[in-house]
N, C-alpha and C positions, 0 to 999 in steps of 0.2 A: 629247127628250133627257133621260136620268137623270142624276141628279145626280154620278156619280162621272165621267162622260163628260168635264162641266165642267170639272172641280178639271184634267184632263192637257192638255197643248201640244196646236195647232191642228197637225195633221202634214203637210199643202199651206203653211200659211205657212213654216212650218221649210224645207220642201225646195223652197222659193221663195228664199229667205234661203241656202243654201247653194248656190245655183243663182248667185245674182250674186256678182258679182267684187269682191275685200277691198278698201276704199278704199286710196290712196294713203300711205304716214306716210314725214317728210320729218325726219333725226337731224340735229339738229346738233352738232360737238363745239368746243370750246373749250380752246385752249390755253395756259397761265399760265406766261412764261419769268419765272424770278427771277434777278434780276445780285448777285451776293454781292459784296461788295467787303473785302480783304482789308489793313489797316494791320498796315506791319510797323513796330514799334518798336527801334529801336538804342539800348542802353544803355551810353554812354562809360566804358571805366574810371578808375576813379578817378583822379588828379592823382598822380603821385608827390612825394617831398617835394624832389627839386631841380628839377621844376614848376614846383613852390609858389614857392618858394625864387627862380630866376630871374622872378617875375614880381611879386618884393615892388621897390616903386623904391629906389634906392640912399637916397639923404637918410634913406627911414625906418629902411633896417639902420643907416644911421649914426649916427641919433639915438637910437637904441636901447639904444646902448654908449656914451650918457654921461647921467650920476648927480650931480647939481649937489648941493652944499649952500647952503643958505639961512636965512632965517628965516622967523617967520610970515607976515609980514610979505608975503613975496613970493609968497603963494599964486595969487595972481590971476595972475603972469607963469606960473608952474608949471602951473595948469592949462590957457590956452593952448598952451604947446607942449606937455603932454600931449596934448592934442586935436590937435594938429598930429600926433603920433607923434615928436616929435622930443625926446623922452628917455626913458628907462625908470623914471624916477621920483625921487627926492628923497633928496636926506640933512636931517633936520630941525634947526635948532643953538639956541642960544639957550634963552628959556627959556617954550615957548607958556602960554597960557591954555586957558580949555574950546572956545573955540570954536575949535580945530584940530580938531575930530572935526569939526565944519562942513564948516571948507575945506576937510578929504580927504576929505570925500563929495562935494563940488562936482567934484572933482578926477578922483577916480574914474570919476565919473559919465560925465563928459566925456573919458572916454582911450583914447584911438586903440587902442592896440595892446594889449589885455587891461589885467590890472586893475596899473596902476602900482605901482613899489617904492616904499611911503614907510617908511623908514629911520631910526633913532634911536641914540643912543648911550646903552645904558642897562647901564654893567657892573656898578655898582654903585659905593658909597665917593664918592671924589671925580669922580665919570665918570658924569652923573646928567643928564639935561636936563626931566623929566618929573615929578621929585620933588613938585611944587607942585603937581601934577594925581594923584597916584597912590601917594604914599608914597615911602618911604626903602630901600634895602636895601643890606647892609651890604659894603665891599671882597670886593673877591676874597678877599685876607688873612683878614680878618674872619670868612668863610663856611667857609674850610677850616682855623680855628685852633678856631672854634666849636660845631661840630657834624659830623656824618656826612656822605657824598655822597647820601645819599637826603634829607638837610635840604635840603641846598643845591638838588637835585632841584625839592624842592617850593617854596623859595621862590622859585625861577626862576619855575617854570610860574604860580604865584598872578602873580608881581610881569608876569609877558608877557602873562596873559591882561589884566590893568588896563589894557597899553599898546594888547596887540590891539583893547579894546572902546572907543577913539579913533580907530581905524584904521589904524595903525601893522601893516607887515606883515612887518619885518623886525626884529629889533634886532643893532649894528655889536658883536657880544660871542659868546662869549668872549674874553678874552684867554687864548692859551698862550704866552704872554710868561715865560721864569723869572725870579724876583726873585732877579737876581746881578749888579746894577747901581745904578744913581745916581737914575736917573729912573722906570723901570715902579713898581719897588716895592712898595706895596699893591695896585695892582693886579694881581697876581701871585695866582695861588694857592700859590707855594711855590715853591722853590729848587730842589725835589726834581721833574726830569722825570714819573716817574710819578706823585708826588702832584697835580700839575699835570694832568695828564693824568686821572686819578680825576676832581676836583675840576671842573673844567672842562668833561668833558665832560657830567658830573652836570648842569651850567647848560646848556650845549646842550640835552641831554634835556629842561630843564624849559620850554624855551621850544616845540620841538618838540610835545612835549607841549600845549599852548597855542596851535598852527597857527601857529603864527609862526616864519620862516627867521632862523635864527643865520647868526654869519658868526666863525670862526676867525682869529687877528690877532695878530701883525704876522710874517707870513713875511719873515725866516728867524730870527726871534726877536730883538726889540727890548730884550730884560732888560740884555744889556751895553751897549748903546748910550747917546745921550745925546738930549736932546729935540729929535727931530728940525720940533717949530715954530719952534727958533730957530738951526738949522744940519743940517749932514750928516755922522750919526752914522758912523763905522766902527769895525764889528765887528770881535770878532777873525777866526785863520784859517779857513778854510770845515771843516777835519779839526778843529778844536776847536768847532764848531757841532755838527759832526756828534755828537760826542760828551753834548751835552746838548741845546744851543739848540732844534738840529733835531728831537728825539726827539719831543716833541707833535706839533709840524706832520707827523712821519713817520704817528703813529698818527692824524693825523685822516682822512691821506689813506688808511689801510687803511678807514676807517670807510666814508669815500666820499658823503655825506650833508650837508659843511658847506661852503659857500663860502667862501674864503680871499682875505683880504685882505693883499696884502702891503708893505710898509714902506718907506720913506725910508733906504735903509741899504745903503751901500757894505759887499761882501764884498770883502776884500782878494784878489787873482788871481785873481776871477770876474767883476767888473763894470765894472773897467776904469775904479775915480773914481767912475764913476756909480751914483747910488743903483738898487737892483734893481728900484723899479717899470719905469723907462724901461730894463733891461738883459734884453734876450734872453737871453743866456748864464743870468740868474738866474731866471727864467719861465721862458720855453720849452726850456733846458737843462737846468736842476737842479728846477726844480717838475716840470714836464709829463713833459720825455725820462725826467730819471734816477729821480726819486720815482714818475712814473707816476698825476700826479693830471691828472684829464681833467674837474672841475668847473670851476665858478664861480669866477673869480677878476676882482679891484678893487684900486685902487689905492688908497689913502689919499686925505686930500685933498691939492689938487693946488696949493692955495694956502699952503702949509708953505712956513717958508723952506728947507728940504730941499731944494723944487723951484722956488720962485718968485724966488729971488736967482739963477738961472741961468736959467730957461727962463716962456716965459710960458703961459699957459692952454690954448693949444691946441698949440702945437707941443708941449708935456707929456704931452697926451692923445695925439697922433698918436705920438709914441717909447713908450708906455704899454703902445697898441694894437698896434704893426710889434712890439715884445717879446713878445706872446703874453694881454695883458690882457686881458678882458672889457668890464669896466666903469673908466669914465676917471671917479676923484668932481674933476668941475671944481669949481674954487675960488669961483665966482661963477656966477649963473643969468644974467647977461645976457652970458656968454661961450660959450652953447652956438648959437647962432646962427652965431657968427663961427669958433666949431670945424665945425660940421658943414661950412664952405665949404671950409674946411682939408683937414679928410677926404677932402673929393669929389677936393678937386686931387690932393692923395697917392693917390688912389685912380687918378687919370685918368694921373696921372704913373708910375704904378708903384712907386712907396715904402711903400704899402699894399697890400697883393695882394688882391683881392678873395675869394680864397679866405680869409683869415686872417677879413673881416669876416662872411664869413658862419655862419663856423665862432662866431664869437662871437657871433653874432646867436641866432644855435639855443641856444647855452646859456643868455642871458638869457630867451630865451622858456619854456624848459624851466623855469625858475624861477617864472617867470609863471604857469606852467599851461595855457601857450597854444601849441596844434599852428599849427606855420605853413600848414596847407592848411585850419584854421580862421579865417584873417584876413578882415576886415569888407569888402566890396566898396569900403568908402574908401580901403582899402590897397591892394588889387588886384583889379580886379573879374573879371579872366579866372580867380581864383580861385573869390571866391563866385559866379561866373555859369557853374561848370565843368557842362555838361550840362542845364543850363537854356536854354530858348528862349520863355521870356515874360516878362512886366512889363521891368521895366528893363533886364532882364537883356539882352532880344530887340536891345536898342540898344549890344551890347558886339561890338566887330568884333573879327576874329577877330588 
């Protein structure tokens, strides 16, 4: 055998090998079902706001629309029913120390329904409760006999932020009172509607200015009247109001920006005797209907003998409220308990319409800063639980 013979394939084994038959080969195949599973999520829309609105409890709109005065004294009752939701906040009287910035941050802290009004009377002159914590500043008078309205501008805003940074979130000022009478007087900025008006609102501005809510005072203008803490002044006729009294309170309501407080003070053939805080015809007819002011409005306090030689605390608040008022400033904090029971009944009876209290509930909150489809699930939980189905929520029936 040579060697190249070697190196090629044996050609009997080959054609042996292709002589026998190909083994057996046995596939298997394999097959992989996948189950996809498909979640579909429902996104609820949003809560409209009479939702909202029908699922806050009645007691808290009630207690929402009333505005006690006090002292420091009584902070500790004040901010329990804060915590309760059952007032909108405070008128401050008297004459605090430092540690009121304290209590209204305990206050705060603790308040049900957004952040509380705490309220001051700071117009200046004789009308001062803060002067021993914050300095002096001088009458109404004083302010538009002595300088510009951009003066007065700026010592508003100095003198608001001192009171703001105690926590004070309102103050019960300006006065558009004209000085054409016995009792306003200095507090007045002038005689002169428009100087009044300049003057005046320069002090709004400055408090504005300084994040703190003014409050426009005493509709339908207190300058001819007499003190109504020690009776019930009557003004002259409503067409001679018109002609001056009214001119501020006309332009604040063009402004549209200042809540209005209004007065212990019979109009002759508009109120029937009765002072205008408790008189529809004087609210709801001549502020709202005819002037066309759709803000904030409050009562005076409710402890004047204006209103407290005829009527007592809460039935004052309840004729306050059926006139078109907002906020009821009761005369005492341990009378808002025994008001809200009041409410409820005039509410159940029909002497309060529930429409009037919700209408006034929305404007105090608007002041607040607080959407009613923002309230805390301690006020309503079908609110904050709106579209939620877990933690505590999961346990809110429907």
């Amino acid at each position: 055998m040579s060697a190249c013979s070697s190196a090629g394939p044996d050609v009997e084994s080959v054609a042996e090998s292709a002589a026998r038959p190909a083994p057996e080969t046995t596939t298997t195949t394999t097959t992989t079902t996948t189950t996809t599973t498909t979640t579909t999520t429902t996104t609820l829309p949003p809560p409209t706001m009479e939702e909202c609105l029908a699922e806050v409890p009645l007691d808290v709109k009630l207690g929402q629309l009333l505005f006690p005065v006090m002292t420091q004294s009584e902070f500790g009752e004040a901010t329990v029913l804060a915590a309760n939701g059952q007032i909108a906040g405070v008128v401050v009287l008297g004459s605090p120390d430092a540690r009121v910035a304290r209590d209204i941050e305990a206050m705060q802290t603790t308040s049900l329904v957004g952040p509380s009004i705490i309220a001051v009377d700071e117009e200046g002159g004789r009308v001062q409760r803060l002067d021993g914590l914050v300095g002096t500043l001088p009458s109404a008078r004083a302010m538009a006999s002595g300088g510009s309205a951009d003066d007065v501008r700026a010592q508003s805003r100095a003198h608001a932020e001192a009171i703001g940074a105690l926590g004070f979130t309102m103050n019960l000022a300006p006065v558009l009172d004209l000085d054409n009478g016995v009792y306003i007087r200095d507090r007045s900025f002038g005689a002169d509607p428009e100087q009044v008006i300049e003057y005046a609102f320069a002090f709004a501005d400055g408090i504005l200015d300084a994040g703190l809510t003014p409050t426009a005072k005493h509709f339908p203008g207190h300058g001819p009247g007499s003190d109504s803490h020690t009776g019930l002044p009557t003004l002259p006729p409503l067409e001679q109001l018109r002609a001056a009294d009214l001119v501020p309170f006309g332009a604040a309501i063009d402004r549209g920006d200042l809540p209005i407080m209004v007065g212990h003070l019979v109009i002759p053939g508009v109120t029937d005797g009765e002072p205008a805080t408790l008189s529809p015809a004087a609210v709801t007819g001549l502020l709202r209907d005819e002037l066309g002011f759709d803000g904030l409005v409050m009562t005076d306090a409710l402890n004047m003998d204006a209103i407290s030689v005829q009527r007592s605390n809460d039935e004052a608040a309840e004729l306050a409220l059926v006139a078109g008022v907002d906020l009821a400033m009761l005369g005492r904090i341990d009378d808002v308990v025994p008001t809200i029971e009041r409410l409820r009944a005039a509410v159940d009876a029909g002497r309060l319409p529930l429409d009037r209290v919700n209408e006034s509930f929305l404007r105090v909150l608007e002041t607040k800063g607080v959407e009613v489809c923002s309230l805390p699930a301690e006020v309503a939980p079908a609110i904050a639980c709106n579209g939620v189905t877990s933690g505590a929520c999961g346990l809110v029936g429907g």
